[in-house]
C-alpha positions as CSV (number, residue, x, y, z in Angstrom):
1,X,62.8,68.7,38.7
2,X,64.0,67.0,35.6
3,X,67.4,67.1,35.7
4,X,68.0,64.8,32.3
5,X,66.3,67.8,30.3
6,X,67.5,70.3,32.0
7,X,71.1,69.2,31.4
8,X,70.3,68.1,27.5
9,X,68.4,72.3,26.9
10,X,71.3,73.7,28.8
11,X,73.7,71.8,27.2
12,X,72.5,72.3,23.4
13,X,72.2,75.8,24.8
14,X,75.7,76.5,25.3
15,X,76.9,74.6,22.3
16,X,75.0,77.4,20.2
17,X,75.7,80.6,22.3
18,X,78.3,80.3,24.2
19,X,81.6,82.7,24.1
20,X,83.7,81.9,21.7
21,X,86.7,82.0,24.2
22,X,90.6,80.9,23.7
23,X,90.7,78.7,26.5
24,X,87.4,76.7,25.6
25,X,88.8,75.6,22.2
26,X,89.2,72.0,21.2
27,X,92.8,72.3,21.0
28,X,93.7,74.6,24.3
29,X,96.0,72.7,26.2
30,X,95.5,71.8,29.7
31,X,98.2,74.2,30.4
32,X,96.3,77.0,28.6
33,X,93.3,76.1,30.7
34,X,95.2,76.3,34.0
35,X,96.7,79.1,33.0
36,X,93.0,80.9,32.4
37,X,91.8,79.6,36.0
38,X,94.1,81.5,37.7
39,X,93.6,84.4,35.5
40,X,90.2,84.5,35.6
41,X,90.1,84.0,39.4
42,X,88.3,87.3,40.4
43,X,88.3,89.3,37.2
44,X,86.9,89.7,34.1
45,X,86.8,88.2,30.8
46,X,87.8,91.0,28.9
47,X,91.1,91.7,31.0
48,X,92.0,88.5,31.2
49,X,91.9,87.8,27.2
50,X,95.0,90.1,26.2
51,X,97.7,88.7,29.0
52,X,96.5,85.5,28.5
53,X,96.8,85.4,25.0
54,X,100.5,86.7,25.5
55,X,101.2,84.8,28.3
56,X,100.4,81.2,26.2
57,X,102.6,82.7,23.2
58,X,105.3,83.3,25.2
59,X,105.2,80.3,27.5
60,X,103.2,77.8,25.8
61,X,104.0,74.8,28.3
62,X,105.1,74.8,32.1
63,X,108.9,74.5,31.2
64,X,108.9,77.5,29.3
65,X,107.8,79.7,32.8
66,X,109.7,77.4,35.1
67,X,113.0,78.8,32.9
68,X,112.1,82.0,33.8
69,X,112.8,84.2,37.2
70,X,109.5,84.4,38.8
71,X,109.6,88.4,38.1
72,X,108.6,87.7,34.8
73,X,105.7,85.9,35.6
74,X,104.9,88.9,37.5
75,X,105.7,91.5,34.6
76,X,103.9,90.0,32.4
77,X,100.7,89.5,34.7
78,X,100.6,93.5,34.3
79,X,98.0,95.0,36.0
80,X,95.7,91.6,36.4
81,X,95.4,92.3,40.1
82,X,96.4,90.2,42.8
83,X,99.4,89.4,41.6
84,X,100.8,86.3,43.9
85,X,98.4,84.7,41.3
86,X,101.7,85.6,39.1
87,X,103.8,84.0,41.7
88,X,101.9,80.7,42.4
89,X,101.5,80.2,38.6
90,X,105.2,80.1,38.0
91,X,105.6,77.7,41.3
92,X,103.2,75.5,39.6
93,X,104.7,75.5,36.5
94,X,107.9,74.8,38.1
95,X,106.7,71.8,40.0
96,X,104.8,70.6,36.8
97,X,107.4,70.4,34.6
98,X,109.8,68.7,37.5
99,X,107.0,66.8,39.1
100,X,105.1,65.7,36.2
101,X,107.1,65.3,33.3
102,X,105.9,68.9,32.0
103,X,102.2,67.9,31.8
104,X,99.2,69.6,33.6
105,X,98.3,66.6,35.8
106,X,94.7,65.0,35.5
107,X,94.1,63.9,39.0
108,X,92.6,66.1,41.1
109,X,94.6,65.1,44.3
110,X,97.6,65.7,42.4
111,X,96.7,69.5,41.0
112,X,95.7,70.2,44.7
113,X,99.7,69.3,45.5
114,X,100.4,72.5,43.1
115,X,101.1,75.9,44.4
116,X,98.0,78.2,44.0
117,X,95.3,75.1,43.2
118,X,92.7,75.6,45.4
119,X,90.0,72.9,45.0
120,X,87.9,75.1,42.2
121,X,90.4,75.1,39.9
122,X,91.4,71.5,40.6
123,X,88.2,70.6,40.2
124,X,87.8,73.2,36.8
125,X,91.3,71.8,35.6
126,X,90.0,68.0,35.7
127,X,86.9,69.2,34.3
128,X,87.6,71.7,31.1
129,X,91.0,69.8,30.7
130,X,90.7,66.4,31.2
131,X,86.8,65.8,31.0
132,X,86.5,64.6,34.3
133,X,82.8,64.3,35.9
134,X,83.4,67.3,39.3
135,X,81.0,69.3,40.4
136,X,82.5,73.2,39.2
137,X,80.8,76.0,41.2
138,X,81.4,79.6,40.4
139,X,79.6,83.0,41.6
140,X,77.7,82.6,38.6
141,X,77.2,78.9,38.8
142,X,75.8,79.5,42.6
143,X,73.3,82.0,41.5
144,X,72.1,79.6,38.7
145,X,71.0,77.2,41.5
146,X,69.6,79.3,44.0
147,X,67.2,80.7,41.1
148,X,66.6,77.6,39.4
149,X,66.5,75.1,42.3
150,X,66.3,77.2,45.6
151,X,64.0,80.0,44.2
152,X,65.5,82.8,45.9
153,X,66.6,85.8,43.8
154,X,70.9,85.5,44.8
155,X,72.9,83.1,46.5
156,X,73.8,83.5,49.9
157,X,77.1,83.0,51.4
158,X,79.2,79.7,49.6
159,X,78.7,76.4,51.3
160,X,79.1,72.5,50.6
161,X,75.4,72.3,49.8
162,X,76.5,74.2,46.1
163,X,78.1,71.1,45.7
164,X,76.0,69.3,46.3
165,X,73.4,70.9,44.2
166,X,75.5,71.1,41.3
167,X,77.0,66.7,41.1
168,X,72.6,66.4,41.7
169,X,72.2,68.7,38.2
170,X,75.3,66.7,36.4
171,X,74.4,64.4,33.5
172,X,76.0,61.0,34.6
173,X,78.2,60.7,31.2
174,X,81.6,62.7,31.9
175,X,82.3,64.6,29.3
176,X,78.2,66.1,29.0
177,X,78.9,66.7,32.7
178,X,81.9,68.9,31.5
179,X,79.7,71.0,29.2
180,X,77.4,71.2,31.8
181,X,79.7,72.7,34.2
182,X,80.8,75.4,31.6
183,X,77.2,75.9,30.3
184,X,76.2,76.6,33.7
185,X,79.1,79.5,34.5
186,X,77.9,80.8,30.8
187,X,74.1,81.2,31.7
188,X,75.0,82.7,35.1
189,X,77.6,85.0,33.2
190,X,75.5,86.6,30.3
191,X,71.5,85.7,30.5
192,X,70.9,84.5,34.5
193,X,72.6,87.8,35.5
194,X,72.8,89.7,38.6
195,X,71.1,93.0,38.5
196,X,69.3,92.1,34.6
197,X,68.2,88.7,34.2
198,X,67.0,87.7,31.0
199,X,64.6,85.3,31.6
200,X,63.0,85.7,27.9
201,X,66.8,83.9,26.5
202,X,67.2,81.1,29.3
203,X,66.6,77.8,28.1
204,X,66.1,76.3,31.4
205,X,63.3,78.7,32.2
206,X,60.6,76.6,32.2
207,X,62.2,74.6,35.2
208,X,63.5,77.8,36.9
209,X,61.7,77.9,41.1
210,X,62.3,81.3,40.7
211,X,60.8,82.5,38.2
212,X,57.7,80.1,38.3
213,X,57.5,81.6,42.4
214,X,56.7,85.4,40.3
215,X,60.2,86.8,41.1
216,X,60.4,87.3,44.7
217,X,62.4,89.6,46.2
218,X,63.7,87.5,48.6
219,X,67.7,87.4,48.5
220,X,70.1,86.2,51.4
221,X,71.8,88.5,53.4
222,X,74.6,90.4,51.3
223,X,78.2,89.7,52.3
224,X,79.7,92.7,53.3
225,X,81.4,94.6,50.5
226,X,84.9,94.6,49.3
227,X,86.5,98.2,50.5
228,X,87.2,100.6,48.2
229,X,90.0,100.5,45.8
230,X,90.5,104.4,45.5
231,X,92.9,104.9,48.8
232,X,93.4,101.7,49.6
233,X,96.7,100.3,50.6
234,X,96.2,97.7,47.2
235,X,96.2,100.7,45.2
236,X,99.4,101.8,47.0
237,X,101.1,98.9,46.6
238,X,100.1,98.6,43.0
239,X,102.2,101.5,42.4
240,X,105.2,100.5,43.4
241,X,104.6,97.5,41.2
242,X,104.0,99.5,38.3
243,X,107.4,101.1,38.7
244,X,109.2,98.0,39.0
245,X,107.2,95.9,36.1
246,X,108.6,99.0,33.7
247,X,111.9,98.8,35.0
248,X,114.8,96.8,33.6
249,X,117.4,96.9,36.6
250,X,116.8,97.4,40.4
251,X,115.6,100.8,41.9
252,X,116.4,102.5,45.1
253,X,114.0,101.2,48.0
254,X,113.4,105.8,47.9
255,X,112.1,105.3,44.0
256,X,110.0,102.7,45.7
257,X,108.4,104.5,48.5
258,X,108.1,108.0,46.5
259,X,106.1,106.1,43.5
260,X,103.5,104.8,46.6
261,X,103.3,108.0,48.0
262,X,102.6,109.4,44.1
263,X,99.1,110.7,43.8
264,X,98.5,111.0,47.8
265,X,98.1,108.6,50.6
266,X,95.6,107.8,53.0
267,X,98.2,108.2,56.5
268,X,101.4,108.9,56.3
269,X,102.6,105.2,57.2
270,X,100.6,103.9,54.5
271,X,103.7,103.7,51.6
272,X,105.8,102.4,53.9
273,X,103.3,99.5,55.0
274,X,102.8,99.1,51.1
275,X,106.0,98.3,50.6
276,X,106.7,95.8,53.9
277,X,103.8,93.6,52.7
278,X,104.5,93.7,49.1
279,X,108.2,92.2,50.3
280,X,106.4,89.9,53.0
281,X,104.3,88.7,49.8
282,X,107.7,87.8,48.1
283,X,106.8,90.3,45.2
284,X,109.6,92.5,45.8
285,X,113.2,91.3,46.8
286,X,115.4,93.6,48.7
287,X,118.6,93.9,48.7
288,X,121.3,97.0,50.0
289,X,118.6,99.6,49.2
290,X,117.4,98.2,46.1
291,X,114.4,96.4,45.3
292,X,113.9,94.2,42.2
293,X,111.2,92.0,41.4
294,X,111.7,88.4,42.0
């Protein structure tokens, strides 16, 4: 497999076609692009663009969320999902601006140190901030190689061997390997798709096992599936944080539980269990009978 070509059609690929996203600009801050890897983390583009745009206006560097209480972090992630994410992020921009002089460290043993880096985005961070040569795997990066190197139709369950395959792909010059990291989430994300590949619009076709092996239908084992949202104790839970994102002062632990109970409940323990783990989390504070975020 040629791997210089590869890199140089994929790369002049993306530099035509790719998204024209905030967070990929030439001036986006490091900061900005930390601040898009946690957002993106398990959700889509289109959600993510709105809060993240308000977020960087409103906190445009570390020390700007560190001066606020974590519960605006949280208000302002709206209805994101997950939102710790909201949580670790103002951690991290509280140790950032008292750690490292209010700049996104470069290092990726340092951005580890932070709360909520996980080694994707340190590795992402180093890569789309700093230019660093790291291997950057995504869900749509993985399928990308298993088509194009593998020749099976998905990718199984993650592994080290995706990184592996991915530093084997990387152009040796750090900033092309950069590019090539984002190119590769791009293809996987809009042409090498999951359920509607476009295999007419991929430049890297040509080199692509899968295709070349006539499209087999040969795909690992599916992970099992992520349980329903309708019913679940997350969409309890996010109820009660919808009331306390939209209000200004504490409410009565009662306002709390009747707003998870709102719109039915699978068991009758369920708002109750909502509630515990959404104080466990640290989202909610408690204190005689009222509940605030943090």
């Amino acid at each position: 497999m040629d791997t210089t070509a590869i890199a140089r059609e994929l790369n002049a690929w993306y530099q035509r076609e790719a998204r024209a996203l905030p967070w990929r600009a030439d001036d986006a801050t490091p900061w900005a692009i930390l601040v898009s890897e946690f957002m993106l983390q398990q959700t889509q583009v289109d959600r993510v663009l709105p809060r993240w745009t308000a977020w960087i206006e409103r906190w445009p560097a570390p020390s700007a969320l560190a001066a606020e209480e974590p519960g605006e972090a949280v208000r302002a992630w709206d209805r994101l999902g997950y939102p710790r994410r909201a949580l670790w992020l103002h951690r991290a921009a509280v140790e950032i601006a008292s750690r490292h002089g209010d700049r996104v460290p470069s290092d990726v043993e340092h951005l580890l140190a932070l709360t909520g880096i996980g080694p994707y985005t340190a590795r992402a961070v180093a890569a789309f901030a700093f230019g660093e040569r790291h291997p950057v795997v995504d869900t749509n990066t993985r399928r990308v190689i298993a088509r194009l190197v593998h020749g099976q139709a998905a990718a199984g369950m993650p592994s080290p061997r995706d990184l592996e395959d991915m530093a084997a792909l990387l152009p040796e010059e750090p900033r092309e390997a950069a590019v090539f990291n984002a190119a590769a989430m791009e293809l996987g994300a809009v042409v090498c798709t999951a359920r509607a590949p476009r295999c007419d619009a991929c430049p890297i076709a040509r080199w692509c096992e899968w295709r070349g092996a006539g499209y087999p239908d040969n795909a690992p084992s599916k992970r099992p599936k992520q349980a329903k949202f309708e019913g679940s104790d997350r969409q309890v839970r996010g109820r009660i944080m919808a009331l306390l994102r939209g209000a200004q002062t504490p409410v009565s632990a009662e306002e709390a539980l009747a707003a998870a109970a709102a719109g039915g409940v699978r068991d009758p323990e369920q708002p109750r269990r909502a509630y515990d783990s959404l104080i466990a989390d640290g989202l909610l504070v408690e204190s005689d009978g009222q509940v605030r975020l943090p």
